[in-house]
C-alpha positions as CSV (number, residue, x, y, z in Angstrom):
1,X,0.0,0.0,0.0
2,X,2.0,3.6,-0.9
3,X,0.3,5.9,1.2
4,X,1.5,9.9,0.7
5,X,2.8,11.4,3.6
6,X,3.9,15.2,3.6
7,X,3.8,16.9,6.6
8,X,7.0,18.3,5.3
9,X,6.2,19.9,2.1
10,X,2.6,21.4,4.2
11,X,5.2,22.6,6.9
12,X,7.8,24.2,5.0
13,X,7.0,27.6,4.8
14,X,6.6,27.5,9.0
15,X,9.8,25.7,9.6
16,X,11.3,28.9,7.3
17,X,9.1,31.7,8.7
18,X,8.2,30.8,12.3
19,X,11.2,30.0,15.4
20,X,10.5,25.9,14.9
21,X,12.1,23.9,18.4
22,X,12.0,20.4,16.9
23,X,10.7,18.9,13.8
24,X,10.9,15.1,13.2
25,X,9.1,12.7,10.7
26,X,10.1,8.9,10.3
27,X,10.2,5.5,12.3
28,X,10.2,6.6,16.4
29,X,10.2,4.4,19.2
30,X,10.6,5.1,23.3
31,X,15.0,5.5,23.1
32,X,14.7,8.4,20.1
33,X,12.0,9.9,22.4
34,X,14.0,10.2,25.0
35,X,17.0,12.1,22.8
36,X,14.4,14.4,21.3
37,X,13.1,15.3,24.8
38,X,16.5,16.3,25.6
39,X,16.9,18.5,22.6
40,X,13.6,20.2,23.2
41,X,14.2,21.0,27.1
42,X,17.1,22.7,25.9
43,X,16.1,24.6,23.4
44,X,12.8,25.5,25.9
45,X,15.0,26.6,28.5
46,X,17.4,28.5,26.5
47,X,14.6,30.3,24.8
48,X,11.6,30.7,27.7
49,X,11.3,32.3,30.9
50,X,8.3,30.4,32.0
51,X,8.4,27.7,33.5
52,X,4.6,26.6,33.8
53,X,5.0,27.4,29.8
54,X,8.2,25.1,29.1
55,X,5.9,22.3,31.5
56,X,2.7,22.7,29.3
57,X,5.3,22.8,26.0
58,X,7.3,19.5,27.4
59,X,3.9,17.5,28.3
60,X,2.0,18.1,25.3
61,X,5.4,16.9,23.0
62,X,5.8,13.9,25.0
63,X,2.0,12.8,24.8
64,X,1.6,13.2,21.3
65,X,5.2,11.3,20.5
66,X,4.3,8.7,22.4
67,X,0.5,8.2,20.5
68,X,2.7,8.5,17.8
69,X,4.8,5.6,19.1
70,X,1.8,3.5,20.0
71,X,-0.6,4.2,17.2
72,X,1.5,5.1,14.0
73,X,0.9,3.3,11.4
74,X,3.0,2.4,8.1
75,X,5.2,4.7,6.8
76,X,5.4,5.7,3.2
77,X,5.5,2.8,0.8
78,X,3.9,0.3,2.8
79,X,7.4,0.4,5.0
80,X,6.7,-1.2,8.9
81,X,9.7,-2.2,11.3
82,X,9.8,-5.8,12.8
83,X,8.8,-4.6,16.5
84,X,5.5,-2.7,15.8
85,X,5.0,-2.7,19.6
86,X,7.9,-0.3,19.7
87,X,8.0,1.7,16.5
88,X,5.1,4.2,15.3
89,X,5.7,6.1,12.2
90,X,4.8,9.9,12.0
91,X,5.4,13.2,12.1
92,X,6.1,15.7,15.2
93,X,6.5,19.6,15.1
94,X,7.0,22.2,18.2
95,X,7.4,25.6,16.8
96,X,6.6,29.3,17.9
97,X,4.4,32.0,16.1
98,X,5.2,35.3,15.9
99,X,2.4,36.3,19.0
100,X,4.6,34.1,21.3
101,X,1.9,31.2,20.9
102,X,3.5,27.7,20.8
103,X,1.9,25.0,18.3
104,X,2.5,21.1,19.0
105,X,1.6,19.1,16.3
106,X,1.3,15.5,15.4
107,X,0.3,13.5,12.5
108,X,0.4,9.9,11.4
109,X,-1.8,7.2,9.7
110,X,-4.5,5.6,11.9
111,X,-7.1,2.4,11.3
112,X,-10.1,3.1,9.7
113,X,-11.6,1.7,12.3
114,X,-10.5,3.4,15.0
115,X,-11.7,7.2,13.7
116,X,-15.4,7.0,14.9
117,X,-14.4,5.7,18.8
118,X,-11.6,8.6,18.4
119,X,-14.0,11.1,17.0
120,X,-16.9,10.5,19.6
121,X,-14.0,10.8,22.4
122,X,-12.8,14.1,20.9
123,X,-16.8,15.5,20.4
124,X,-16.7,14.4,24.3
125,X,-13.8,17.1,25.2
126,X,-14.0,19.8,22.4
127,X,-16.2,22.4,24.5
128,X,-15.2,21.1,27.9
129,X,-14.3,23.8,30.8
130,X,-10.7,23.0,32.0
131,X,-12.6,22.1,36.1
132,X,-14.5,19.8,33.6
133,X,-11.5,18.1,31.7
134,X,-9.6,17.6,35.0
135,X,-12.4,15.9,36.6
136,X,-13.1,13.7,33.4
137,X,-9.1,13.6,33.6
138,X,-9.5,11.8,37.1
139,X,-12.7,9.9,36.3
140,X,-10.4,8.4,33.5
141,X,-7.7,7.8,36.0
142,X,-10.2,5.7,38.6
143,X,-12.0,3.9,35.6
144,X,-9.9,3.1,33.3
145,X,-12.8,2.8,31.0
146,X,-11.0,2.4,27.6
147,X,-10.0,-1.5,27.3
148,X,-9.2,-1.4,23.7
149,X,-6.6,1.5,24.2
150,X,-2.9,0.6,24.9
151,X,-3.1,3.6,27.4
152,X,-5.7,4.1,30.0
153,X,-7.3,6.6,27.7
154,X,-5.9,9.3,29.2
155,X,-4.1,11.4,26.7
156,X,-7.0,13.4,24.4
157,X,-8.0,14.4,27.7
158,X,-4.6,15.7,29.3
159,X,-4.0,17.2,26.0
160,X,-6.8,19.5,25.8
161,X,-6.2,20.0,29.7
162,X,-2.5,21.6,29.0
163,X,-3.7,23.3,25.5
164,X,-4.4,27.0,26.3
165,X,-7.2,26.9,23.6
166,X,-9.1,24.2,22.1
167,X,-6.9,21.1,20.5
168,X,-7.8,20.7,16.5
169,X,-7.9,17.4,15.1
170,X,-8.6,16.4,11.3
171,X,-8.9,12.7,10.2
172,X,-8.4,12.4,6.3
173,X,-9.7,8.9,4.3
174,X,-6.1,8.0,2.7
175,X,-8.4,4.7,1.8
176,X,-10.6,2.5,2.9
177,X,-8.4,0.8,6.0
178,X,-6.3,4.3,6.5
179,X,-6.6,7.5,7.6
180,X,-4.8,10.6,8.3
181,X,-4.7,11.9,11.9
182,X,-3.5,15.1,12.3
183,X,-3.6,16.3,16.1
184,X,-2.4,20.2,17.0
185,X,-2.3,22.0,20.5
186,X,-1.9,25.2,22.0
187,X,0.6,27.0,24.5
């Protein structure tokens, strides 16, 4: 199956116009994760003053690497590594507008199947008051009501929690197993 991924070619003009922390689009698993942390901490501390900022920055990176580590699907050309349990393939992006705003973004190829359960949890936190998403945050915690996710179906949740706005999230038919997830948030 060659599916078209270009996260680049949509992002280049940002990575060229906008002060861009980390971009990375390939094969990831938990080891590179823990390099590209580093990078980005630095970079966050040499370039912010806040603290509670560089926190929200750091946790929202870290959350959306690791869906992308859990979830991503085949890369371009059909390409999968023998350990799918520890590689994801996708696309990650931290970068700063001119208004001081800092956009996260992920994207990567999903199941088919999966977009409705992921669309109906997303409908669930879109207009959601932040005393709302941290006690549907610790519901989550106590319940652990999603049995078919790998996580405990926390991480939609904590990400609109840390985004200072709401999260946007696009699904795109690539065909009729894939789709394109693309997952941005706010600091």
């Amino acid at each position: 199956m060659i599916l078209k991924f270009n996260l680049f070619k949509q992002n280049k003009r940002r990575l060229t116009h906008k002060r861009f922390m980390l971009y990375y689009s390939g094969f990831l698993n938990e080891d590179m994760l823990g390099v590209f942390c580093q990078t980005l901490k630095t970079q966050l501390k040499n370039q912010i003053d806040d603290s509670m900022k560089i926190k929200k920055i750091f946790s929202i990176f870290v959350e959306l690497s690791q869906n992308l580590i859990r979830y991503g699907l085949e890369a371009p050309k059909g390409k999968t590594l023998q350990d799918e349990d520890r590689y994801g393939f996708g696309s990650i992006l931290v970068y700063e507008e001119d208004d001081g705003q800092f956009i996260i973004q992920s994207e990567n190829f999903i199941r088919s199947e999966a977009v409705p359960e992921m669309q109906d949890r997303l409908d669930k936190i879109y207009d959601l008051s932040y005393d709302k998403l941290r006690a549907l945050y610790k519901e989550q915690i106590r319940t652990n009501v999603h049995g078919s996710s790998k996580g405990a179906g926390l991480g939609l949740t904590e990400l609109a929690r840390q985004s200072v706005k709401p999260i946007e999230a696009t699904f795109k038919k690539s065909n009729d197993e894939v789709h394109f997830f693309s997952i941005k948030a706010f600091v």
